[in-house]
C-alpha positions in Angstrom: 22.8 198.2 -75.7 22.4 201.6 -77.3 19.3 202.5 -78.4 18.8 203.0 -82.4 16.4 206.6 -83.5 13.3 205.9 -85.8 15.5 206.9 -88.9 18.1 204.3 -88.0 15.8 201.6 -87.5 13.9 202.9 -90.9 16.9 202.9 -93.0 18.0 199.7 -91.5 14.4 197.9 -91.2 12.5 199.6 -93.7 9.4 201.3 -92.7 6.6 199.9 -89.7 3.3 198.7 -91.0 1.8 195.4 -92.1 3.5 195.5 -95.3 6.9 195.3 -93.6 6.9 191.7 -91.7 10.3 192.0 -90.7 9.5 194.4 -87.4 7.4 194.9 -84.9 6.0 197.9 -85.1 5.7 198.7 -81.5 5.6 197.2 -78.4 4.7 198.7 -75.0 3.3 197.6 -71.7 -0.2 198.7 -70.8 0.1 199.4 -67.0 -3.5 199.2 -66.4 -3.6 195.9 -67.3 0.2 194.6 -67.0 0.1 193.1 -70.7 2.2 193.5 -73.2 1.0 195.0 -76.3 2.3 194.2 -79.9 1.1 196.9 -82.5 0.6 196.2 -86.0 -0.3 199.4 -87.4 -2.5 199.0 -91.0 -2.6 202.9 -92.8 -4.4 201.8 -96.0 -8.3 201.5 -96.4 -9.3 197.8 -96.3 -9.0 195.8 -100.1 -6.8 198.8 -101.2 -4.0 196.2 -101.9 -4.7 192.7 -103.8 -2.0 191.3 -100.9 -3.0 193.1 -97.9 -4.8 190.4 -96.1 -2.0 187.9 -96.7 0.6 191.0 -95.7 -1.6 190.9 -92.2 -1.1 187.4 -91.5 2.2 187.0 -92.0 2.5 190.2 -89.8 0.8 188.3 -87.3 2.6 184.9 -87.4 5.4 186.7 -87.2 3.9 188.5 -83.9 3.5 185.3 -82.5 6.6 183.6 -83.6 8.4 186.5 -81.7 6.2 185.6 -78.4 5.6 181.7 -78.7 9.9 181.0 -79.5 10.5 183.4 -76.7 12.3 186.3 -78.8 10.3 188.2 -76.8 11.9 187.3 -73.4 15.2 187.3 -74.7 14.7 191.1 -76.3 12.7 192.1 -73.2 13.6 190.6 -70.0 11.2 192.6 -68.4 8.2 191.1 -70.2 8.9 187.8 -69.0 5.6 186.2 -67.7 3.1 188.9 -68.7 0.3 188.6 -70.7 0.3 189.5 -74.8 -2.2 190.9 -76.7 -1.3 191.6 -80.4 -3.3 194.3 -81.7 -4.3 195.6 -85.4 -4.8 199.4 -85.8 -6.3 200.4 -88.7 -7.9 203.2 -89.9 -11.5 202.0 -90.9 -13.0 199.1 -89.4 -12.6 195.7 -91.6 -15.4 195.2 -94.4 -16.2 192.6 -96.8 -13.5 189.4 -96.5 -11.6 191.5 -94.2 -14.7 191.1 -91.6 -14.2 187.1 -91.6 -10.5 187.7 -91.9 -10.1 189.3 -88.8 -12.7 186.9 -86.9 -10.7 183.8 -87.9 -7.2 185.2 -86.9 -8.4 186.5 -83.7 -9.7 183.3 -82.9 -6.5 181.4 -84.0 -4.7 183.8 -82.6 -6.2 183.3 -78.7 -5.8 179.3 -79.3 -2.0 180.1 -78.8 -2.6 181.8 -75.9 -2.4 185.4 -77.0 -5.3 188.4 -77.1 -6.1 189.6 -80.1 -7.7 193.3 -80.4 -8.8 195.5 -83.5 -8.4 199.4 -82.6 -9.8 201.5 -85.4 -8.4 204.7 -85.5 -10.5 206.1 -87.9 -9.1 208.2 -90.9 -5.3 210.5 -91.0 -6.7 214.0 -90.9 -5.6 215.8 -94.1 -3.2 218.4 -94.2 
């Protein structure tokens, strides 16, 4: 299967990010631990969108529909029996309703199995 470059999967998929629940925005095997990571990558400030906690979870029940039907498997042969840990990076850590938010998908998140993990990147320098 040939491989596709970032601009065809953009102008075929639209761009990666939380907002766009058709993709996954990267996946990559951490060879220190031998898991499979799923990115979702969040660029906006927390409550900057009326929709961006509902964008998140269908970002991540889409995450885990790709793992739990086995799309995963079938796309990646090689990630067959490894562990999964679908992880969140956003710029600032979650505040306000974004704090539960987080807690309550991480937690139904590991009840299927699955790691959850919040990496804040801190802020895009400025040009």
């Amino acid at each position: 299967m040939e491989r596709m470059t970032r601009e065809q999967m953009v102008a075929e998929f639209g761009e990666p990010g939380v907002q766009n629940p058709m993709i996954v925005d990267l996946i990559e095997l951490d060879r220190a631990t031998d898991r499979v990571v799923l990115t979702m990558i969040e660029r906006r400030a927390w409550n900057s969108h009326p929709l961006q906690l509902r964008q998140i979870e269908e970002k991540i029940n889409r995450y885990l529909g790709f793992v739990l039907e086995g799309h995963m498997g079938q796309q990646h042969p090689e990630f067959i029996g490894k562990g999964v840990v679908i992880r969140l990076n956003c710029a600032d850590a979650p505040v306000g309703e974004a704090v539960k938010f987080v807690a309550a998908a991480g937690h139904a998140i590991r009840q299927e199995g699955v790691e959850f993990a919040v990496n804040v990147l801190g802020p895009s320098p400025q040009p």
